[in-house]
C-alpha positions as CSV (number, residue, x, y, z in Angstrom):
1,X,-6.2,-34.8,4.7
2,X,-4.6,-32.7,7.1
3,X,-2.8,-29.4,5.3
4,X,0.9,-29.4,4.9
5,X,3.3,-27.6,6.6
6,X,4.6,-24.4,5.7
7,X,8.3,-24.0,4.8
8,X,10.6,-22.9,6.9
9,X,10.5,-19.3,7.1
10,X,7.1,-18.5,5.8
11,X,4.9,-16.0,7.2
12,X,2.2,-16.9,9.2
13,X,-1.4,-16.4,7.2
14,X,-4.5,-15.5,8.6
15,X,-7.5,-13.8,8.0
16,X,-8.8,-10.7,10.2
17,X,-11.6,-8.7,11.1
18,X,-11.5,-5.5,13.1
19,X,-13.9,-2.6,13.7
20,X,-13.6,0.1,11.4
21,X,-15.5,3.0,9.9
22,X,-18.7,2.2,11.4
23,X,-18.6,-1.5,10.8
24,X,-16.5,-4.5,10.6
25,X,-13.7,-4.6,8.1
26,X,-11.8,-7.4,7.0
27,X,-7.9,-8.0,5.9
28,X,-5.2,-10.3,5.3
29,X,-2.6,-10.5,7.9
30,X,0.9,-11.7,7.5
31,X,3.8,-11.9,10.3
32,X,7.2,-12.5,9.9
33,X,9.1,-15.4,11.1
34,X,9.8,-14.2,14.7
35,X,6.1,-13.2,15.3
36,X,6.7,-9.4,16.0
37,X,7.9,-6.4,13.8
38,X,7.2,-3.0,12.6
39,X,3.8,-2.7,11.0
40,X,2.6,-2.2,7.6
41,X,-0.4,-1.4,5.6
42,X,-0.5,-2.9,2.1
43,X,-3.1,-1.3,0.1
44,X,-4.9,-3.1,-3.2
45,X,-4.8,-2.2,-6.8
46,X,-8.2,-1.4,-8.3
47,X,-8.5,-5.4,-8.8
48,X,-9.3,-5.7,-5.4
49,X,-7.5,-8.3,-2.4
50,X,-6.6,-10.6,-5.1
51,X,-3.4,-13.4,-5.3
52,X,-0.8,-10.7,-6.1
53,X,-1.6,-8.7,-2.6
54,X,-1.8,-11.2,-0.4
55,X,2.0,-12.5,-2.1
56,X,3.3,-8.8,-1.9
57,X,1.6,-8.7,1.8
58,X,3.7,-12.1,2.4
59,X,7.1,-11.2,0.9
60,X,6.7,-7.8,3.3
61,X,6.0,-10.3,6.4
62,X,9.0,-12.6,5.2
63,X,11.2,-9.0,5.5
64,X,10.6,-8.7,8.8
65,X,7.0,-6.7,8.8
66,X,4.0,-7.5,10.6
67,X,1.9,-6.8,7.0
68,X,-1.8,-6.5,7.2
69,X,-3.9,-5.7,3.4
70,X,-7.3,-3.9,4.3
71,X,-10.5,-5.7,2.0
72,X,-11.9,-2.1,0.5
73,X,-13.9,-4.2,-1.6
74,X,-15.3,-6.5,1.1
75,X,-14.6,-9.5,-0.7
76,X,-14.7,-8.7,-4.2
77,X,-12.1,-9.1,-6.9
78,X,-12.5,-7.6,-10.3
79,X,-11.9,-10.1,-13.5
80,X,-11.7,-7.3,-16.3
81,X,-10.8,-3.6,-16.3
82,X,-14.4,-2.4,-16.7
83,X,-15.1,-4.1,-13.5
84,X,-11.9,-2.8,-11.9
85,X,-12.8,0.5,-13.0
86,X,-16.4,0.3,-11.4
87,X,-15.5,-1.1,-8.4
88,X,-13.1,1.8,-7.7
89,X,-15.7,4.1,-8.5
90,X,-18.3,2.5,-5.8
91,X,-15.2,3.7,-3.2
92,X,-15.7,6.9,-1.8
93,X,-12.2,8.2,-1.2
94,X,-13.4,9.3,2.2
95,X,-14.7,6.2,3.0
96,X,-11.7,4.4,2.0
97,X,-9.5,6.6,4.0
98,X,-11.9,5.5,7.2
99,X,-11.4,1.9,6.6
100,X,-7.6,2.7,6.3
101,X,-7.7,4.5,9.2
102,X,-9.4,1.8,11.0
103,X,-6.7,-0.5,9.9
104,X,-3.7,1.5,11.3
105,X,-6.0,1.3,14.7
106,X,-6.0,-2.2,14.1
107,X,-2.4,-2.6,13.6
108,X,-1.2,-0.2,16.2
109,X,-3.1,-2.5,18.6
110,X,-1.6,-5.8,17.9
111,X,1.2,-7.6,21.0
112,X,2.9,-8.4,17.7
113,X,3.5,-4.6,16.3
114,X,6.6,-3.2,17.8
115,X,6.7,0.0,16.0
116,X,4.7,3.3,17.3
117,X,3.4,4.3,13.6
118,X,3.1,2.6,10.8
119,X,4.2,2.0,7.3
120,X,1.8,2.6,4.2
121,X,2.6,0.7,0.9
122,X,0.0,0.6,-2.2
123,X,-0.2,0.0,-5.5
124,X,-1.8,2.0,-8.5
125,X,-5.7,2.9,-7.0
126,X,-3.7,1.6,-3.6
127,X,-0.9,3.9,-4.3
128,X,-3.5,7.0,-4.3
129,X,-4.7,5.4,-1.0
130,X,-1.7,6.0,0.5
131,X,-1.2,9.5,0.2
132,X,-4.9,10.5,1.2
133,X,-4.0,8.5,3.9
134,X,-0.7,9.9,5.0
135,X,-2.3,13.0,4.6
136,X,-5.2,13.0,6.9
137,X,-3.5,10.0,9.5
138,X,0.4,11.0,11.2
139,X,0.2,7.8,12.7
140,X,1.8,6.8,8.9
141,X,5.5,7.6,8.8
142,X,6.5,6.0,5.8
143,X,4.5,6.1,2.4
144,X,5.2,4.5,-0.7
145,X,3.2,4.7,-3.6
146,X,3.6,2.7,-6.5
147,X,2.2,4.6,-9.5
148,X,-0.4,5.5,-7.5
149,X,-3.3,7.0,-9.4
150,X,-4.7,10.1,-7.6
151,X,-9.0,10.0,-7.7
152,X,-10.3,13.7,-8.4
153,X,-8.6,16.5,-5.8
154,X,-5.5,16.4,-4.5
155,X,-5.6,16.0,-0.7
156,X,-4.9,18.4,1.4
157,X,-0.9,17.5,2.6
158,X,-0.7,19.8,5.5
159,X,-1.3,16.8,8.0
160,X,1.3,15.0,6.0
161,X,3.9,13.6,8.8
162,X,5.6,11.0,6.4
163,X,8.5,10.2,4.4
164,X,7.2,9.4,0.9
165,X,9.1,7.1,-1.7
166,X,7.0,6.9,-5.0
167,X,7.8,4.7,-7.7
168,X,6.4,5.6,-11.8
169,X,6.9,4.6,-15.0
170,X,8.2,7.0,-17.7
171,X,5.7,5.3,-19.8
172,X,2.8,5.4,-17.6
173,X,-0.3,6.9,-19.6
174,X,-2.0,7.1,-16.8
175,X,0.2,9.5,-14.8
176,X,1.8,12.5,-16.8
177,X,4.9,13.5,-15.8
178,X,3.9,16.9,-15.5
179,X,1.1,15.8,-13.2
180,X,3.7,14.5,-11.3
181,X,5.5,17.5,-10.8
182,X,2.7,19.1,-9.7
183,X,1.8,16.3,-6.9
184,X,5.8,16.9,-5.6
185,X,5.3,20.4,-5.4
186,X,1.9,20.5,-3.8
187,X,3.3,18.1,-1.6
188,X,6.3,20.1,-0.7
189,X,4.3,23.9,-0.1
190,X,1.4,22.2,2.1
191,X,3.7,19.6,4.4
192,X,7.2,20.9,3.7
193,X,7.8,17.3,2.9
194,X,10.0,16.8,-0.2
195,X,8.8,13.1,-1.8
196,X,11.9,11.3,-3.5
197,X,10.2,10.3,-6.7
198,X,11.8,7.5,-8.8
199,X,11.0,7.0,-12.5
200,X,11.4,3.6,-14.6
201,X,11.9,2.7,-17.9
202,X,8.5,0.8,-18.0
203,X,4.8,1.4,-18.0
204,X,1.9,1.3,-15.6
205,X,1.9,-1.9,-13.2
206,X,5.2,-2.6,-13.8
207,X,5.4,-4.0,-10.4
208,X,2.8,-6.4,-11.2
209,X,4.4,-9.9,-12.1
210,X,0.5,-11.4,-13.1
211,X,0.2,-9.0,-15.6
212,X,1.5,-8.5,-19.2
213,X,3.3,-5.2,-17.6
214,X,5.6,-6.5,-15.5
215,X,9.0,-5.3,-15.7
216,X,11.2,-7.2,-13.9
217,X,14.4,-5.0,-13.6
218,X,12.2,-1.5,-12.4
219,X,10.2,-3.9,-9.9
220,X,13.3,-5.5,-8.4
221,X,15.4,-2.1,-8.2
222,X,11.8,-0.5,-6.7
223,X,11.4,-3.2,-4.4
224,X,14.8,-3.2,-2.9
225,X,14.5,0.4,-2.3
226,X,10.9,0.4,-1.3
227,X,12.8,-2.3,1.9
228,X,15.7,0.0,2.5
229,X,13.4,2.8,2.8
230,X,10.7,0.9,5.1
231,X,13.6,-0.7,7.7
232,X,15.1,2.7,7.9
233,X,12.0,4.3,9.3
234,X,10.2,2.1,11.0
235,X,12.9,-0.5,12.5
């Protein structure tokens, strides 16, 4: 039975490979409805490329953005937090950062990627990803983190070229608040970037709507800003 169509407006789906750290890489590629637009690097939570990216990755292609998510687990999706948690672990954060890397390449290269740098946006291990990888790439003018748990060090911010929009929760046990005023002002003395971080009356993975910590009123007000922030600097 042949597959139905799409409706009108969806992204178009596919599934890439591209060369990258050493080896080929695989992602999940979404473009929006006229086939060309900035480009964007969504970045997994430590779950892995599960259903939730690849929706995020689609609703970022339906805005306009030519969205690609990098596998960093090469195919694996975690089903429990133990899992999650050693799956992350097997991730060096330098080796992520290469595979990112290899995705802005990637990106950067495609006829249907209209902007000269590239957008970053990542959720909680993702959210981590993004800053190491704002920090070491330029080619990444816009970051946005989303709770985004740091791994070990902070990284070093004087390569730090982008504009970062980070979105918490006040209720987040898994990143103090004084750890976050500590990230904004290592930030700010390395790269001279100042991030505009934005607190939430919710917990961790409040942007998730899978998950029992979904909070509907911080993830709508985070996304629309999170768009705002994106078309403004990459448009």
């Amino acid at each position: 039975m042949p597959e139905a169509p799409e409706p009108t407006g969806s992204p178009a789906r596919r599934h890439v490979t591209f060369p990258s750290a050493g080896a080929t890489a695989h992602g999940y590629l979404a473009l929006p409805p006229s086939g060309r637009g900035p480009g964007l690097i969504v970045i997994q939570e430590w779950w892995g490329l599960d259903h939730h990216i690849a929706d995020v990755t689609d609703r970022l292609a339906r805005e306009g953005f030519v969205a690609l998510a990098p596998d960093l687990y090469g195919g694996g999706v975690a089903h429990n937090a133990d899992e999650a948690y050693r799956m992350m672990q097997e991730l060096p954060v330098g080796r992520g950062v290469e595979l990112l890397s290899g995705a802005v390449d990637h990106l950067l290269g495609r006829p249907e990627v209209t902007s000269a740098t590239v957008g970053a946006v990542g959720f909680c291990m993702g959210g981590g990803f993004v800053l190491y990888l704002a920090a070491a790439d330029p080619r990444v003018s816009a970051a946005v983190p989303f709770y985004g748990v740091i791994q070990g060090e902070l990284p070093d911010f004087s390569g730090l070229r982008a504009d970062v929009l980070g979105h918490f929760g006040e209720n987040d046990n898994t990143i103090p608040l004084d750890g976050l005023e500590r990230l904004r002002r290592v930030m700010r003395e390395e790269s001279g970037v100042e991030p505009d971080f934005r607190l939430y009356p919710a917990g961790h993975a409040f942007f998730n709507d899978e998950r029992p910590s979904y909070h509907a009123e911080s993830a709508t007000s985070a996304w629309q800003s999170t768009l705002s922030f994106l078309h403004q600097r990459l448009d």
